[in-house]
Kinemage of the C-alpha trace (Angstrom):
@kinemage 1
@onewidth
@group {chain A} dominant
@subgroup {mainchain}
@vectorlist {calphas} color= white
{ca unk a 1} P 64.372 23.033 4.534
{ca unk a 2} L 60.902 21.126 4.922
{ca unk a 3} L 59.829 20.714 8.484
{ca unk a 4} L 59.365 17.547 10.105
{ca unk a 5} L 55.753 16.423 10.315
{ca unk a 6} L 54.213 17.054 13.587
{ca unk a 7} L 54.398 13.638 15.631
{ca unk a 8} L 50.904 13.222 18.048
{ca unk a 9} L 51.645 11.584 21.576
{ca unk a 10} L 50.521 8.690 22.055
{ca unk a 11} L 48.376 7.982 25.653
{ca unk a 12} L 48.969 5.437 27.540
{ca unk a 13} L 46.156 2.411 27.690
{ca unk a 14} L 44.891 4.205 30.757
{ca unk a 15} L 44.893 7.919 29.697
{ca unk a 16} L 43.019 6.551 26.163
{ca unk a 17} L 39.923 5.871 28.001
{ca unk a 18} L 40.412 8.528 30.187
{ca unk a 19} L 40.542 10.802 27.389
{ca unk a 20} L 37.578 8.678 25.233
{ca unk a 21} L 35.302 9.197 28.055
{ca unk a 22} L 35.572 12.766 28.627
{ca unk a 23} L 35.554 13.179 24.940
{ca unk a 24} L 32.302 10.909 25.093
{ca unk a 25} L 30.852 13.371 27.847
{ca unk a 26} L 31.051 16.722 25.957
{ca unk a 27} L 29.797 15.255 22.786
{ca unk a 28} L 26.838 13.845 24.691
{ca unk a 29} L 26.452 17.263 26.117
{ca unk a 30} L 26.723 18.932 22.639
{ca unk a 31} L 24.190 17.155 21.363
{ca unk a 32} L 21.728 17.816 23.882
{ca unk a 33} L 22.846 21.645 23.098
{ca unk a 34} L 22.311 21.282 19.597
{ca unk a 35} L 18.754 19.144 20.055
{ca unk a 36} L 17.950 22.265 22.436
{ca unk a 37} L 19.098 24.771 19.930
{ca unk a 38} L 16.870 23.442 17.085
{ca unk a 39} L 13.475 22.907 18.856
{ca unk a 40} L 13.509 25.790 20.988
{ca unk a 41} L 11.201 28.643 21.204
{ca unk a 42} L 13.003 31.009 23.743
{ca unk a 43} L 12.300 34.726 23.222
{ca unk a 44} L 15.187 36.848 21.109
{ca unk a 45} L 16.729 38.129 24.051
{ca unk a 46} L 17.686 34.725 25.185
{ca unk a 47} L 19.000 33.168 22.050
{ca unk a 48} L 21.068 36.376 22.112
{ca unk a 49} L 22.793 36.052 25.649
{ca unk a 50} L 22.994 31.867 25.299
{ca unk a 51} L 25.044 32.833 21.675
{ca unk a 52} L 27.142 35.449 23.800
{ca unk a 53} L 27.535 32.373 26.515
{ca unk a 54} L 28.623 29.383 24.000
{ca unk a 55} L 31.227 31.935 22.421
{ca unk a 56} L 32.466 32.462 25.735
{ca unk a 57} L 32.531 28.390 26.259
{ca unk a 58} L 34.674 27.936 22.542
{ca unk a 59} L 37.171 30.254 23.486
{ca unk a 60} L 38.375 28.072 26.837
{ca unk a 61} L 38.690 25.020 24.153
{ca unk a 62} L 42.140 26.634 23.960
{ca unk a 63} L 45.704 24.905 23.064
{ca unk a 64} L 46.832 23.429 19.421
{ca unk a 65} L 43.965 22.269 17.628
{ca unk a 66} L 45.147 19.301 14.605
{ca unk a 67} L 45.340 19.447 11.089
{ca unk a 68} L 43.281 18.486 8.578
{ca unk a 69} L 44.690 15.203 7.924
{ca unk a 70} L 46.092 14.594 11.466
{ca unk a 71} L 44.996 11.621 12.856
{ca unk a 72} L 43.691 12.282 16.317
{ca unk a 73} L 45.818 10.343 18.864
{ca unk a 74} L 42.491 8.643 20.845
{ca unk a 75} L 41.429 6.976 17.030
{ca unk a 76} L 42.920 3.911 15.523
{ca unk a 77} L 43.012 4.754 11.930
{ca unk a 78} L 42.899 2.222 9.531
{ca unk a 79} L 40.322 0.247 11.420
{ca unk a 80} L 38.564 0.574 14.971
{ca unk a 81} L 37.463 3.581 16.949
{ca unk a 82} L 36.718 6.533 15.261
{ca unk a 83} L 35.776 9.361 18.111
{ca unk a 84} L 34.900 12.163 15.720
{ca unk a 85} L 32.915 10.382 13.010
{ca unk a 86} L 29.668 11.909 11.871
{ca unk a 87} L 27.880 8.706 12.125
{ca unk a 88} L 29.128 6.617 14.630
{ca unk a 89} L 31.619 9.094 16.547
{ca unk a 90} L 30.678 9.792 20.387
{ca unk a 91} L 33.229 12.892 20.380
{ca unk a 92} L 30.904 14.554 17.432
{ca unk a 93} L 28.218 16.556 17.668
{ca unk a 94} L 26.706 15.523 14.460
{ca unk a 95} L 26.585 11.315 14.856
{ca unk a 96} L 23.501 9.714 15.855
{ca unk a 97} L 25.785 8.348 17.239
{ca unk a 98} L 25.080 4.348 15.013
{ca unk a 99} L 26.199 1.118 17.038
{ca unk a 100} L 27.439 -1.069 14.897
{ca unk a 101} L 27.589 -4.974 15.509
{ca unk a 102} L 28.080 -8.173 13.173
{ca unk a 103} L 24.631 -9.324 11.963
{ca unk a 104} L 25.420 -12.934 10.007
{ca unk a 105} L 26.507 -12.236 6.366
{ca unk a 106} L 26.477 -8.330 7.243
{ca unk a 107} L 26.867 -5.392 9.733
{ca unk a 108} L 23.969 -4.016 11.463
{ca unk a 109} L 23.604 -0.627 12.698
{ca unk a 110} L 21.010 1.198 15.385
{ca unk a 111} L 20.527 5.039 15.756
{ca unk a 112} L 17.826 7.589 16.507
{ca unk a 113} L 17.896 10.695 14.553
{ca unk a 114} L 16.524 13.882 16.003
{ca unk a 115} L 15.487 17.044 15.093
{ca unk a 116} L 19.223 18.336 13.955
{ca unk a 117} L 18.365 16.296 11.446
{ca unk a 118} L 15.235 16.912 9.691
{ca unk a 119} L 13.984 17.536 6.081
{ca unk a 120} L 10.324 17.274 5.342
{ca unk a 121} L 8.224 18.054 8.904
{ca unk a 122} L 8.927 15.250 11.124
{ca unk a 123} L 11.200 12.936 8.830
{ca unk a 124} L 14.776 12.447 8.040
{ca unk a 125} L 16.664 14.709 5.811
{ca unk a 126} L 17.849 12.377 3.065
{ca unk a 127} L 21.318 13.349 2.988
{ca unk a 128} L 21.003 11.700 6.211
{ca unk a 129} L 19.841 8.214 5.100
{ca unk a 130} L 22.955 8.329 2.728
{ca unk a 131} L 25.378 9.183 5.101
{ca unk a 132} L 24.359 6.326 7.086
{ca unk a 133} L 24.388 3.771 4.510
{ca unk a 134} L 27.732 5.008 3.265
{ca unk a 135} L 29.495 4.571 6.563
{ca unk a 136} L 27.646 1.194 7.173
{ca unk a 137} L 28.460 -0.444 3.541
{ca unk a 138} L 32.096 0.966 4.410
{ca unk a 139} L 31.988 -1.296 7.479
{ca unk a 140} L 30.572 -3.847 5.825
{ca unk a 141} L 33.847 -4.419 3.174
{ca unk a 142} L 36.515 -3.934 6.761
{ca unk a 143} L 33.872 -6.592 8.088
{ca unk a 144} L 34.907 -9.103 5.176
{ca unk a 145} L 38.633 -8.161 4.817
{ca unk a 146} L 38.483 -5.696 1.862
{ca unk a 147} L 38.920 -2.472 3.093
{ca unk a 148} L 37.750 -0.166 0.710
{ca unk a 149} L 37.032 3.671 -0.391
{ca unk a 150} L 32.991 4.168 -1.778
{ca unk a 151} L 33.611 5.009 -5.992
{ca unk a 152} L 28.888 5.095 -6.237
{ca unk a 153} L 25.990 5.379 -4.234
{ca unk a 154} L 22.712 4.523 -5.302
{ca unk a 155} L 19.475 4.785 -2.843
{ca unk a 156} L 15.963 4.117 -3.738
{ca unk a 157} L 13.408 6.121 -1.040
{ca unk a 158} L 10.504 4.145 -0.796
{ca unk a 159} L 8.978 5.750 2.334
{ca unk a 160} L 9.905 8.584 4.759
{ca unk a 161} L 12.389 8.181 7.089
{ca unk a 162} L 10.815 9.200 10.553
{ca unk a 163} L 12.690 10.790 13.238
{ca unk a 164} L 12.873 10.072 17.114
{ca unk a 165} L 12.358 6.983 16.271
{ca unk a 166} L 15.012 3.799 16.333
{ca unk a 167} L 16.199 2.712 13.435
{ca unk a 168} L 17.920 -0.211 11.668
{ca unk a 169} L 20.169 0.117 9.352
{ca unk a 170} L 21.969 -3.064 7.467
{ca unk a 171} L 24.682 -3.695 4.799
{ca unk a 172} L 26.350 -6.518 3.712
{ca unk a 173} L 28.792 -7.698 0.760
{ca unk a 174} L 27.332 -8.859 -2.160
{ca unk a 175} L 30.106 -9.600 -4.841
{ca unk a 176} L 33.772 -8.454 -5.786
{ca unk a 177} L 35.828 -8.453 -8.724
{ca unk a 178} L 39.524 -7.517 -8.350
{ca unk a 179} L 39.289 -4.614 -6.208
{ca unk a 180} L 36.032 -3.882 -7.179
{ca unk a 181} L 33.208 -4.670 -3.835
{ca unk a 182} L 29.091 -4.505 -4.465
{ca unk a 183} L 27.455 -3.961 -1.406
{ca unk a 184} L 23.924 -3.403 -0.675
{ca unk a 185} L 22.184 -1.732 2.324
{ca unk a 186} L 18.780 -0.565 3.881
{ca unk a 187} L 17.505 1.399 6.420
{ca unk a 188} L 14.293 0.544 8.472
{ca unk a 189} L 12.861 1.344 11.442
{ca unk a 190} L 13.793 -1.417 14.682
{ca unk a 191} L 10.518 -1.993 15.467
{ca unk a 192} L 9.390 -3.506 11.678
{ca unk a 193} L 12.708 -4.080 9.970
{ca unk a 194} L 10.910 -6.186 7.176
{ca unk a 195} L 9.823 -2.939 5.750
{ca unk a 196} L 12.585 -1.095 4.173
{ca unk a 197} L 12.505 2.678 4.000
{ca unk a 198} L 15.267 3.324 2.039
{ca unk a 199} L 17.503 0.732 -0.178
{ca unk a 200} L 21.277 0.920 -1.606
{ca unk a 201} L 23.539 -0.131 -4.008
{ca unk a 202} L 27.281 0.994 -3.956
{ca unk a 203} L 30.253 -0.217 -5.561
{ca unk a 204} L 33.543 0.026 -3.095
{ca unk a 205} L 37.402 -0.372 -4.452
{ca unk a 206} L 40.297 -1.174 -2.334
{ca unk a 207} L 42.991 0.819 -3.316
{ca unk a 208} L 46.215 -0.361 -3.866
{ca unk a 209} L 48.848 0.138 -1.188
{ca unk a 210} L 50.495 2.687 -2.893
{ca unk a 211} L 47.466 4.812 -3.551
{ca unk a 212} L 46.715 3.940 -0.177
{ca unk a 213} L 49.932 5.542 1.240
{ca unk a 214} L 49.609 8.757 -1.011
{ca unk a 215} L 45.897 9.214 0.230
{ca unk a 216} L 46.634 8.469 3.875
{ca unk a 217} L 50.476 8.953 4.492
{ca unk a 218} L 49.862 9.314 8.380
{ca unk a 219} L 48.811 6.034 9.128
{ca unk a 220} L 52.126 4.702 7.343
{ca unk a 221} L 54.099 5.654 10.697
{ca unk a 222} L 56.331 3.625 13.028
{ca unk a 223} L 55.534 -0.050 14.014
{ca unk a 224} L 54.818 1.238 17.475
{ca unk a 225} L 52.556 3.405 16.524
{ca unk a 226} L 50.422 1.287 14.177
{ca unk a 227} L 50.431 -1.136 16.892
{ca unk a 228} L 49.214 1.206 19.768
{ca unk a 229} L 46.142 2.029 17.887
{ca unk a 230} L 45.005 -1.402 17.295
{ca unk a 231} L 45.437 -2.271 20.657
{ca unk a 232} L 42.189 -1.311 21.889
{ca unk a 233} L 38.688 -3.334 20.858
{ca unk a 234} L 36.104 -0.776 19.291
{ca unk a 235} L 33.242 -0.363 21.592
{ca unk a 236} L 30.965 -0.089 18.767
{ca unk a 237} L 31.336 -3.085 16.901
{ca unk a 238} L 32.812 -6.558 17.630
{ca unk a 239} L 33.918 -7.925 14.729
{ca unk a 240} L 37.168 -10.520 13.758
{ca unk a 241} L 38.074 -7.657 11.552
{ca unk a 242} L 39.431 -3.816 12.271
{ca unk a 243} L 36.498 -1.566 12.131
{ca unk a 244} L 36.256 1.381 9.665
């Protein structure tokens, strides 16, 4: 007999941004541990006891921890707030975290990236400045109404990326064909956003519902559920559309 798939409880409106802002708090306070943890210089004996202390801190993140494809119960999935992204995710460690907002024809996002995330001394590794773009051009297609999955990348570096220091990063929609979306991007820092640092091409494709449904068959739940995670307005972008 196959077992039912595990059902995650939905919060209530109030208990959702209870539970977003405390999940906001520790990932602020994880990445200040992980800034600390790449630019200190504390002797051996101290990296040793602080490893010994953050083990100790894991371990009381106790209780059922979801599944690889389980959607986690404070995102709304297709479209809106993503808590655990890499790039724009406040829950995650890893994300800048980007803001994203409309910007006329396009989206627009702002980060700094810090040490965590270095390549060459002092500048951004650039697996970095494709991760951003990706996730940006991918808001960029929910923005105008085709959501869609990234098929090629393309990125031209014409200068270093330099870290600590704000950046702007843009995409917008440049053509489709059937399912097919062109979207180009670019990364440059806020203060002189004329100069790009890094450009992109990608081609996007919506796929079909039925794809859709085989690829993501937890978001294909009850109407109740579909409409509980749409309720809420993503804090990081206000758009007419669902968010990515």
């Amino acid at each position: 007999m196959t077992a039912p798939p595990t059902q995650t409880l939905l919060p209530d409106t109030e208990e959702l941004d209870r539970q977003r802002a405390a999940i906001t708090a520790l990932g602020d306070e994880l990445r200040a541990l992980v800034d600390a943890a790449v630019t200190t210089v504390a002797p051996t004996e101290v990296l040793h006891r602080m490893a010994g202390e953050v083990r100790t801190l894991t371990g009381r993140l106790t209780g059922r921890r979801r599944a690889r494809s389980e959607i986690p119960a404070v995102d709304e999935f297709p479209g809106g707030v993503r808590m655990y992204s890499p790039v724009t995710g406040h829950g995650s460690p890893l994300a800048p975290p980007m803001q994203v907002t409309p910007d006329g024809d396009g989206v627009v996002g702002h980060c700094t990236l810090g040490i965590a995330h270095e390549g060459p001394p002092g500048y951004v590794y650039g697996g970095m400045s494709a991760m951003l773009l990706d996730e940006l051009m991918g808001w960029a297609c929910y923005a105008a109404g085709s959501p869609a999955m990234t098929v090629s990348l393309e990125l031209r570096y014409h200068r270093p990326v330099p870290l600590e220091t704000p950046l702007r990063v843009h995409a917008r929609v440049t053509g489709t064909e059937d399912r097919k979306i062109r979207v180009a991007g670019s990364i440059s820092t806020a203060q002189d956003p004329s100069v790009a640092l890094v450009t992109a091409d990608a081609v996007f494709v919506a796929p079909d519902p039925d794809r859709a449904r085989a690829l993501f068959p937890n978001t294909w739940g009850s109407s109740a559920h579909r409409a509980h995670r749409c309720r809420s307005v993503n804090p990081s972008l206000t758009l007419s559309k669902t968010g990515r």
